[in-house]
MDAnalysis code that builds the backbone (N, CA, C; Angstrom):
import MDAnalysis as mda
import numpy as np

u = mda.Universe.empty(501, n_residues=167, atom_resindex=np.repeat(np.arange(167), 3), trajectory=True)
u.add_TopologyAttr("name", ["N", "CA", "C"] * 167)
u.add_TopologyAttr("resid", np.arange(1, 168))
u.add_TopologyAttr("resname", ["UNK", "UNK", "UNK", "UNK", "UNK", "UNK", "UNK", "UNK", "UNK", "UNK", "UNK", "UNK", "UNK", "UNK", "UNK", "UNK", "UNK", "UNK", "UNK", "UNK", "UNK", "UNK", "UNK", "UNK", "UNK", "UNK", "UNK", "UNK", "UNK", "UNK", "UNK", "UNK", "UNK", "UNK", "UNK", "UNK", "UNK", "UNK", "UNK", "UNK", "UNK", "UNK", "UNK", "UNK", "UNK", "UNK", "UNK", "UNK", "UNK", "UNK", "UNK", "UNK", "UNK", "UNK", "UNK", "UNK", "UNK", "UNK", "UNK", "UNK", "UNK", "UNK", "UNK", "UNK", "UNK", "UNK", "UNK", "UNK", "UNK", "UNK", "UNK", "UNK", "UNK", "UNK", "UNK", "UNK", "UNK", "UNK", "UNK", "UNK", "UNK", "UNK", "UNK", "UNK", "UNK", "UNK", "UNK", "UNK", "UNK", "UNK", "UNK", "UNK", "UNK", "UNK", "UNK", "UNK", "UNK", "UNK", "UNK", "UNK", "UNK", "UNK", "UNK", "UNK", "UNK", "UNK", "UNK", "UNK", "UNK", "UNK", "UNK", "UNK", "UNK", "UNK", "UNK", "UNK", "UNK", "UNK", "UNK", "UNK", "UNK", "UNK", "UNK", "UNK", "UNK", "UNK", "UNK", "UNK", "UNK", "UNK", "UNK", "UNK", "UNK", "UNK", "UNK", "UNK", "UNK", "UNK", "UNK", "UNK", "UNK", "UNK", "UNK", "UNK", "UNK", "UNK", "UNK", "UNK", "UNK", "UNK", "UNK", "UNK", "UNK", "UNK", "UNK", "UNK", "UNK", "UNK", "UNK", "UNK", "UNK", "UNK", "UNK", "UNK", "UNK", "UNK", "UNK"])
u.atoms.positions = np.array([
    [-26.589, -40.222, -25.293],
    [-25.548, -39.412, -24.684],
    [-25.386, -39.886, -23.242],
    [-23.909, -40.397, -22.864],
    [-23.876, -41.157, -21.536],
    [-24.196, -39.576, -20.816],
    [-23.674, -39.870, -19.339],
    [-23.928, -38.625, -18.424],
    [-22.729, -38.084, -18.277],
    [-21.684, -38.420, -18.467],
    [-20.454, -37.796, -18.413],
    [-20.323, -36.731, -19.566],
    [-20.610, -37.272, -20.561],
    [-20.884, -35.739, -21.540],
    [-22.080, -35.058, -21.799],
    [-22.953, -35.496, -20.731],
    [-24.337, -34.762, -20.567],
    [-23.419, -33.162, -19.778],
    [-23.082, -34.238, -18.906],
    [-22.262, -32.728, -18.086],
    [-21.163, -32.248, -17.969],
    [-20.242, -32.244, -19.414],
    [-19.147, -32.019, -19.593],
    [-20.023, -30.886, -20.169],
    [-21.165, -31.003, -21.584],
    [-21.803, -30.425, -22.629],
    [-22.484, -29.347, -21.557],
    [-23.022, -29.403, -20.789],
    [-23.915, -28.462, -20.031],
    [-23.003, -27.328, -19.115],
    [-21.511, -27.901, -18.395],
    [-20.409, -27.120, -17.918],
    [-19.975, -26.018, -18.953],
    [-19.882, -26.617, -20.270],
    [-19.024, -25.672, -21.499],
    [-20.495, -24.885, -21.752],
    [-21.651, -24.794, -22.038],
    [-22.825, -24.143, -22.258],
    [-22.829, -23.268, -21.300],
    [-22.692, -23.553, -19.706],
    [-22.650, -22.371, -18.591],
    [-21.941, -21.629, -18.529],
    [-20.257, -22.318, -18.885],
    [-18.997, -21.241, -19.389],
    [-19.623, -20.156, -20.151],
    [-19.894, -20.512, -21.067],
    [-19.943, -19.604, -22.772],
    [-21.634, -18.779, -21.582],
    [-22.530, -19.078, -21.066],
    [-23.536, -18.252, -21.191],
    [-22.941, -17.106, -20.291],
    [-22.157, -17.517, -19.443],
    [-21.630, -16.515, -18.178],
    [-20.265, -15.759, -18.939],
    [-19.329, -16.206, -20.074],
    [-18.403, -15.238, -20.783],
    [-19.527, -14.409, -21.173],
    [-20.838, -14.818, -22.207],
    [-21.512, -13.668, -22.706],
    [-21.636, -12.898, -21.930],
    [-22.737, -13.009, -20.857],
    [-23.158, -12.044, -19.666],
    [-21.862, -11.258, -19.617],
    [-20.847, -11.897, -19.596],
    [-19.752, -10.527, -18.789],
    [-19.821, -9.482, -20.216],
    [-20.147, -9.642, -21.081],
    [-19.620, -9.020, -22.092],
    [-21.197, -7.947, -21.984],
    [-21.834, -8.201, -20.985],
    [-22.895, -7.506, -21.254],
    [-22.813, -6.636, -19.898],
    [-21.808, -6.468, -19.369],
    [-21.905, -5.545, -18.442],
    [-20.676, -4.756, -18.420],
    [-21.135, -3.717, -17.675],
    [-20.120, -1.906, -17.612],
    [-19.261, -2.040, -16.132],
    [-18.308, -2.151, -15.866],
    [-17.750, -1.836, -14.173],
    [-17.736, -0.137, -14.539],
    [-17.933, 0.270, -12.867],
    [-17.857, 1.592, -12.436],
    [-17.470, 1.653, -11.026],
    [-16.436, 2.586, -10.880],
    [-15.797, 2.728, -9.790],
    [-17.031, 4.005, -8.936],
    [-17.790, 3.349, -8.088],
    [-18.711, 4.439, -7.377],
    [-18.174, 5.224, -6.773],
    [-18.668, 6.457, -5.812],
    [-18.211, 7.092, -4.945],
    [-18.826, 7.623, -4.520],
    [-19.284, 9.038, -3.245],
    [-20.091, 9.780, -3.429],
    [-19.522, 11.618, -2.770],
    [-20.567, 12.429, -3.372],
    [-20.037, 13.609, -3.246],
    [-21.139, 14.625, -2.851],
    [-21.362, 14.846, -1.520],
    [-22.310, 15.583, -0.821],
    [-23.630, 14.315, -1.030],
    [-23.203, 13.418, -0.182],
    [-24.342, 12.567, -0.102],
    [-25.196, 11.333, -1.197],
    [-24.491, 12.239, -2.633],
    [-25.277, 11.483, -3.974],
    [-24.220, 10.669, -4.374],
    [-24.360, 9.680, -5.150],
    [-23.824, 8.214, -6.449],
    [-23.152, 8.718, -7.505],
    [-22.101, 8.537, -7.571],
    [-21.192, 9.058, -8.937],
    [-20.470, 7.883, -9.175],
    [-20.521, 7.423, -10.142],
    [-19.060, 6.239, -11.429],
    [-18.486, 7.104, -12.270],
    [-17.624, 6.082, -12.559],
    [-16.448, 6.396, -13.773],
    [-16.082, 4.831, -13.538],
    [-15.901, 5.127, -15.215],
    [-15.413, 3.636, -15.816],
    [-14.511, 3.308, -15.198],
    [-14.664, 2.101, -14.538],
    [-13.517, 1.853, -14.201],
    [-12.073, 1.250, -14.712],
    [-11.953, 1.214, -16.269],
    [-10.930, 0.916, -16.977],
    [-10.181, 2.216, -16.753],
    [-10.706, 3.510, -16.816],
    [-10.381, 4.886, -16.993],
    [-9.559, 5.107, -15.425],
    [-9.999, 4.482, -14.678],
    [-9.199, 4.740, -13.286],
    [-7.977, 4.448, -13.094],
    [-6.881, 5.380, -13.028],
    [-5.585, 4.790, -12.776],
    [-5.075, 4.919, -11.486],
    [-5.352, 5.360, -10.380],
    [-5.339, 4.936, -8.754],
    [-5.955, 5.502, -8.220],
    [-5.940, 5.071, -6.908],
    [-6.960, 5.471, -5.709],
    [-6.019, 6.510, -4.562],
    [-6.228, 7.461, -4.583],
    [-4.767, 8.396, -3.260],
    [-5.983, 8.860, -2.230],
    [-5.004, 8.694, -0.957],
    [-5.601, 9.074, 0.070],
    [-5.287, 11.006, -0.088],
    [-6.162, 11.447, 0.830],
    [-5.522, 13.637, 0.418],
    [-4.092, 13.690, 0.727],
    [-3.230, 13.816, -0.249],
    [-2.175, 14.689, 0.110],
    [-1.903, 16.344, 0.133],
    [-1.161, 17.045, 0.087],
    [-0.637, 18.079, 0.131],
    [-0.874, 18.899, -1.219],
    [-2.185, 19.603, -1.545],
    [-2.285, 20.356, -2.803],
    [-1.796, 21.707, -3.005],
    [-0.920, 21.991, -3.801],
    [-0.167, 23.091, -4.190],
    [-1.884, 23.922, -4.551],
    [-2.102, 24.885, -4.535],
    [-2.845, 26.208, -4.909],
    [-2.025, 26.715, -6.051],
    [-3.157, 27.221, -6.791],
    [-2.607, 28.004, -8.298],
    [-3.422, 29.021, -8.511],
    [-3.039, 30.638, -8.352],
    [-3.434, 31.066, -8.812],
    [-4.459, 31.567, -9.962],
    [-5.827, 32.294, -9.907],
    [-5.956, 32.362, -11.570],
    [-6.376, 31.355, -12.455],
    [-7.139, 30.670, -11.745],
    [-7.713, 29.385, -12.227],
    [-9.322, 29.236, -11.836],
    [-10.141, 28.706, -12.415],
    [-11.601, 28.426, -12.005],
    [-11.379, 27.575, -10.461],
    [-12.498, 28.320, -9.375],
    [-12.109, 28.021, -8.465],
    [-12.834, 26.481, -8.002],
    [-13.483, 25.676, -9.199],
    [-13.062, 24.175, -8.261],
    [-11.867, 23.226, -9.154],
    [-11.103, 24.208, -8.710],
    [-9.553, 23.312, -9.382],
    [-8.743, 23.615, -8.039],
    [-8.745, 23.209, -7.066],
    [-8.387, 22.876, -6.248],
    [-6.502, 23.342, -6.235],
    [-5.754, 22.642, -7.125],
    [-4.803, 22.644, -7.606],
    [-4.133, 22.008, -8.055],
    [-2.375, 21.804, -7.529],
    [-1.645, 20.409, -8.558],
    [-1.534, 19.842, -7.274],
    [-1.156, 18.067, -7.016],
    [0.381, 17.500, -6.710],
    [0.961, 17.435, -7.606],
    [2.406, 16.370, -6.832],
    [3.153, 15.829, -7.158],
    [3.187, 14.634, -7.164],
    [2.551, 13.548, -8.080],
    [2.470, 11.866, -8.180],
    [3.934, 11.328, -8.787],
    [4.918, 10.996, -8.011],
    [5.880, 10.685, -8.394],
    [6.519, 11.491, -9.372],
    [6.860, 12.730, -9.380],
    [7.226, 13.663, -10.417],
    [6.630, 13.626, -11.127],
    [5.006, 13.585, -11.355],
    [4.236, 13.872, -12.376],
    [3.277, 15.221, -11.202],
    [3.262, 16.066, -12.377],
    [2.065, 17.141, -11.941],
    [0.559, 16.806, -12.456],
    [0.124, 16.464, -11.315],
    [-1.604, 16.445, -11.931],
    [-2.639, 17.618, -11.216],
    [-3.280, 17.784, -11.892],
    [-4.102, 19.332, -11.495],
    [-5.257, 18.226, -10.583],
    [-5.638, 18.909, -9.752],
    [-6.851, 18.578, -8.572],
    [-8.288, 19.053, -9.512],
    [-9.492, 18.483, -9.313],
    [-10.272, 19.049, -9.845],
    [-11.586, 19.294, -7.831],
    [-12.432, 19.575, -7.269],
    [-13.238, 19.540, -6.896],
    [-14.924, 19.673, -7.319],
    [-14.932, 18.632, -7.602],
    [-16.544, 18.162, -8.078],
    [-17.671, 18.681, -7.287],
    [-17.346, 18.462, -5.801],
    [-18.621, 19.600, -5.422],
    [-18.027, 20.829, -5.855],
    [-17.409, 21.334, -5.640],
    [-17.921, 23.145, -5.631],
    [-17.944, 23.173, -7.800],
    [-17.813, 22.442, -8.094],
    [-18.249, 22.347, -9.440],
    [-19.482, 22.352, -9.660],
    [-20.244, 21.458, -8.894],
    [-21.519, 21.086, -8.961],
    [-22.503, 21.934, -8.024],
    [-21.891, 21.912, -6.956],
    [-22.669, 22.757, -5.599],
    [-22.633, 23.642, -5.372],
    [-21.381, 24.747, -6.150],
    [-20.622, 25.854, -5.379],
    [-20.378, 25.644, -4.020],
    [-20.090, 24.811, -3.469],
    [-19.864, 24.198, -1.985],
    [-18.369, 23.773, -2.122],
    [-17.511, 24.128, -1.229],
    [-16.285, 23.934, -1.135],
    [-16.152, 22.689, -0.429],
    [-15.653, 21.499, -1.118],
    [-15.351, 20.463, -0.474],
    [-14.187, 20.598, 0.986],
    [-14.946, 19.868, 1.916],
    [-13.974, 19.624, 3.149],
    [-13.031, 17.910, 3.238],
    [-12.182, 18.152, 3.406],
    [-11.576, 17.179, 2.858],
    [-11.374, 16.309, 4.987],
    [-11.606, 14.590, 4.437],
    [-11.981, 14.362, 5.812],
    [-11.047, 12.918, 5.498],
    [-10.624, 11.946, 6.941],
    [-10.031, 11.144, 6.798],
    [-10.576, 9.805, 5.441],
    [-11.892, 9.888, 5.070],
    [-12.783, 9.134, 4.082],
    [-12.405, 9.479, 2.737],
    [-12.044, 10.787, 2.894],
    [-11.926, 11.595, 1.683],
    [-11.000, 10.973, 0.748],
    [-11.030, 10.517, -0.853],
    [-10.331, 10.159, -1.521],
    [-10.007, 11.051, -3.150],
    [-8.673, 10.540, -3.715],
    [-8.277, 11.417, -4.630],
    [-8.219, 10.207, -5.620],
    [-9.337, 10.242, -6.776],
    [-9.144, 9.776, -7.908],
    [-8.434, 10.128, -9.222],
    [-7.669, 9.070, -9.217],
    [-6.776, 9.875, -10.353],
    [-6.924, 8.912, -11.510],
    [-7.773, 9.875, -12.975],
    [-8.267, 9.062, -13.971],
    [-6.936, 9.509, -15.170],
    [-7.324, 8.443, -15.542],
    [-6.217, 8.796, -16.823],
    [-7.277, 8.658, -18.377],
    [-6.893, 9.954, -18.932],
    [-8.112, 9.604, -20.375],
    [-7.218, 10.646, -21.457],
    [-6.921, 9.919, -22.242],
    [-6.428, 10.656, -23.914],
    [-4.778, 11.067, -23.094],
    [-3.912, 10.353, -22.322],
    [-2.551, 10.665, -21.860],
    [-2.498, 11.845, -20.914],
    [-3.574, 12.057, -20.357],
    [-3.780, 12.845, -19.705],
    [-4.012, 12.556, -17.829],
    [-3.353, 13.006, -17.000],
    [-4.088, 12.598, -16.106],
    [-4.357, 13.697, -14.873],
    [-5.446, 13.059, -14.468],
    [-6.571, 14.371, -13.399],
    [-7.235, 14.191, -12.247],
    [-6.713, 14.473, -11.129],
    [-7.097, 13.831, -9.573],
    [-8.565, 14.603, -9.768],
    [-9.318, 13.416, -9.009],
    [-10.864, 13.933, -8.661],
    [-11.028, 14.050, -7.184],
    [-11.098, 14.818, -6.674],
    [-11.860, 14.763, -4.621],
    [-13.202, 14.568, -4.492],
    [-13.099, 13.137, -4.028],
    [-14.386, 13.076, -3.929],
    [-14.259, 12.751, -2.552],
    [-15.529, 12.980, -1.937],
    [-15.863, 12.179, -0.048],
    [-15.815, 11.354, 0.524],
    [-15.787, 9.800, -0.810],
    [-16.035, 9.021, 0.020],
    [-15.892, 8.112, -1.336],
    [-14.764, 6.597, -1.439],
    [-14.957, 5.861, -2.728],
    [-15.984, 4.716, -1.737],
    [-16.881, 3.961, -2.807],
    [-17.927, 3.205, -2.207],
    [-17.064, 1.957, -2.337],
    [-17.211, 1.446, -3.854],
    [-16.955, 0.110, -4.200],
    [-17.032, 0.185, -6.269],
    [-16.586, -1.307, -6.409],
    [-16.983, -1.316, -7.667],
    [-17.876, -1.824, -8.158],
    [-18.919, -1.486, -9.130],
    [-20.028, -2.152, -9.410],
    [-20.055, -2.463, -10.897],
    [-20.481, -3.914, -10.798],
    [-21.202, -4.474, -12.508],
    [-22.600, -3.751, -12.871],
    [-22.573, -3.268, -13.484],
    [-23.713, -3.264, -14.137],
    [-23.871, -3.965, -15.688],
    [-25.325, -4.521, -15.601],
    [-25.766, -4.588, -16.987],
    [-26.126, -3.503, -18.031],
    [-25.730, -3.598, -19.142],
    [-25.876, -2.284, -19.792],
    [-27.209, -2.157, -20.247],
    [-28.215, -3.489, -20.044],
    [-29.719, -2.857, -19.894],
    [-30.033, -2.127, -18.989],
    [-29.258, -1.821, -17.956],
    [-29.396, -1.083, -16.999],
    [-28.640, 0.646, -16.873],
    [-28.522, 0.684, -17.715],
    [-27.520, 1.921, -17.802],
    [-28.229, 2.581, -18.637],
    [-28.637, 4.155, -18.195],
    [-29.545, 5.250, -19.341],
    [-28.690, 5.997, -19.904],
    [-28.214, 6.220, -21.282],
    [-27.556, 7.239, -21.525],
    [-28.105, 8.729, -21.589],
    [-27.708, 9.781, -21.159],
    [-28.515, 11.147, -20.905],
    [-28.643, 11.639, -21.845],
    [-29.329, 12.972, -22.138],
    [-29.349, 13.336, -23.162],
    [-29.264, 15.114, -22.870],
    [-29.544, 16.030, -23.577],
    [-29.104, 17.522, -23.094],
    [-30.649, 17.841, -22.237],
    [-31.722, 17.152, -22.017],
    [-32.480, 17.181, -21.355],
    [-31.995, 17.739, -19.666],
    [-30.982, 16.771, -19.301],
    [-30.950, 16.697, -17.865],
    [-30.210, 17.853, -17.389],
    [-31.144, 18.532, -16.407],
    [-31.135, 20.115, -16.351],
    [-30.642, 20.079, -14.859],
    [-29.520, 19.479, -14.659],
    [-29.029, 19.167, -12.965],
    [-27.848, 20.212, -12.811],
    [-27.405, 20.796, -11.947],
    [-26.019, 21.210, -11.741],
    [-25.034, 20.745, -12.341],
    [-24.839, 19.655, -12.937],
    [-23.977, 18.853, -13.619],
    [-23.818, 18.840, -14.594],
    [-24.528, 19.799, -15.496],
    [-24.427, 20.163, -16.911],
    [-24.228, 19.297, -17.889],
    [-23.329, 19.077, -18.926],
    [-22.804, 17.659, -19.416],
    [-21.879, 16.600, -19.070],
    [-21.851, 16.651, -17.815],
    [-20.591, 15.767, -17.233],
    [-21.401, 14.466, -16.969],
    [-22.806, 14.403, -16.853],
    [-23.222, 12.787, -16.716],
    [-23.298, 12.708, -17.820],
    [-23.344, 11.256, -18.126],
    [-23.167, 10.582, -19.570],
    [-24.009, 9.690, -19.522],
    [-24.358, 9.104, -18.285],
    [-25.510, 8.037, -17.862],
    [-25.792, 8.251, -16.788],
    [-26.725, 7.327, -16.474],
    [-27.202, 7.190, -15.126],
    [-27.785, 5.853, -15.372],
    [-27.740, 4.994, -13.878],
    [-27.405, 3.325, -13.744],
    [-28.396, 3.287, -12.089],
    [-28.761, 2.099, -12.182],
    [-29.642, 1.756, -10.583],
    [-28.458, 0.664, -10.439],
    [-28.419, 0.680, -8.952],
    [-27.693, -0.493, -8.267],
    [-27.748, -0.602, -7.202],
    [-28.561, -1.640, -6.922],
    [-29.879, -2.024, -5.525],
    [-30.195, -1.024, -5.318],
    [-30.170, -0.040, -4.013],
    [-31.418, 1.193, -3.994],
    [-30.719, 1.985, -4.056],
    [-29.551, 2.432, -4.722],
    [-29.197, 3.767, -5.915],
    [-29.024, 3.711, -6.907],
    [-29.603, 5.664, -7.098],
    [-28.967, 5.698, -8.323],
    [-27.848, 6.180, -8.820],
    [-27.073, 5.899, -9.558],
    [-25.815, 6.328, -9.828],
    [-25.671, 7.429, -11.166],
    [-25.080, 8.087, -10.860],
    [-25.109, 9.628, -12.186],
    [-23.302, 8.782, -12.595],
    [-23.411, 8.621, -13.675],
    [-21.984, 8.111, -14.396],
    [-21.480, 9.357, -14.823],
    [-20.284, 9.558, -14.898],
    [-19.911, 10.711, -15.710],
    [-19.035, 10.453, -16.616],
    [-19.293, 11.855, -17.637],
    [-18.221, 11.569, -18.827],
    [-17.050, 11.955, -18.448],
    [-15.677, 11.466, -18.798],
    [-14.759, 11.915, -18.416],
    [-14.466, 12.771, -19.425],
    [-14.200, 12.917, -20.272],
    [-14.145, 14.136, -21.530],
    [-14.623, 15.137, -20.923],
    [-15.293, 15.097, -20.893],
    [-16.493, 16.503, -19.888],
    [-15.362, 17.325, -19.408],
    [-15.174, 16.258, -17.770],
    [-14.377, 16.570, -16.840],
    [-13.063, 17.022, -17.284],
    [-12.445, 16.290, -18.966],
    [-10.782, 17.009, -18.602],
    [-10.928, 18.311, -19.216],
    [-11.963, 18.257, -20.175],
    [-12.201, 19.740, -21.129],
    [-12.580, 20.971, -19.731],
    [-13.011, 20.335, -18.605],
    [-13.261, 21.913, -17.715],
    [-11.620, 22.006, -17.538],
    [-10.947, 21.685, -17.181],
    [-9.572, 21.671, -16.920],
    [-8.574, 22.899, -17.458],
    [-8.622, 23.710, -16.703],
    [-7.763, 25.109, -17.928],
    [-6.645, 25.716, -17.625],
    [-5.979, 24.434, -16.616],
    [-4.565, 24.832, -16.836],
    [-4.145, 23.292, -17.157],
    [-2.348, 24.150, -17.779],
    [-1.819, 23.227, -18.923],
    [-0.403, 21.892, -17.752],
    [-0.847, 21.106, -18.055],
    [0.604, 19.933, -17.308],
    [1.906, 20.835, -17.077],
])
């Protein structure tokens, strides 16, 4: 074997080992909320909004924050701390509005602060089980290390089923 297809053969072997690897890892859009690591898939993310102007709604569980208006679409606000903390989120220039889209549905999240996006390997990712006895009830779905955190993943199902008013 001359050397030209020594290392044509060894280029296409590094291709294919690095397509696998990708196929072996999860992206998650991090963030954090009173200090701790939260993801969501990041396929599930359909934009990033800085705080706008939230309409209040009556008569609703009070970390539903409320609706906007996303281009003539109404999406309900959810607040994850006072979900989690009973702590009323303060909303600050850092402060960001995730807006996930799951089953045609879509649902701004307030969180404090978006980090970044992270690969993980899915040897690295724990799926939970009804064990985990946190404020968070069933809304983590995993939990993931990435360098020195840890990250609580959440289910989004979870999150649209708390949701109890209608589009």
């Amino acid at each position: 074997m001359d050397q030209e297809t020594l290392l044509t053969s060894l280029a296409e072997k590094t291709k294919m080992e690095q397509e696998s690897d990708l196929g072996d890892l999860e992206q998650f859009l991090t963030f954090t909320i009173d200090k701790e690591f939260f993801g969501i898939r990041l396929l599930l993310v359909h934009e990033i909004l800085k705080p706008v102007l939230i309409t209040r709604i009556p008569n609703v569980d009070d970390y539903i924050l409320g609706v906007i208006n996303l281009r003539g679409e109404i999406i309900p606000i959810l607040d994850l701390k006072k979900r989690f903390h009973e702590t009323d989120s303060e909303i600050f220039p850092i402060s960001r509005i995730i807006v996930i889209m799951l089953d045609e549905k879509r649902i701004g999240v307030l969180v404090d602060e978006v980090k970044q996006v992270v690969k993980i390997q899915k040897d690295f990712i724990s799926y939970t089980t009804d064990d985990l006895s946190l404020n968070y009830s069933k809304m983590v779905e995993s939990v993931s290390r990435y360098e020195d955190h840890l990250i609580l993943n959440l289910d989004l199902e979870q999150i649209v089923d708390f949701v109890s008013i209608v589009k």
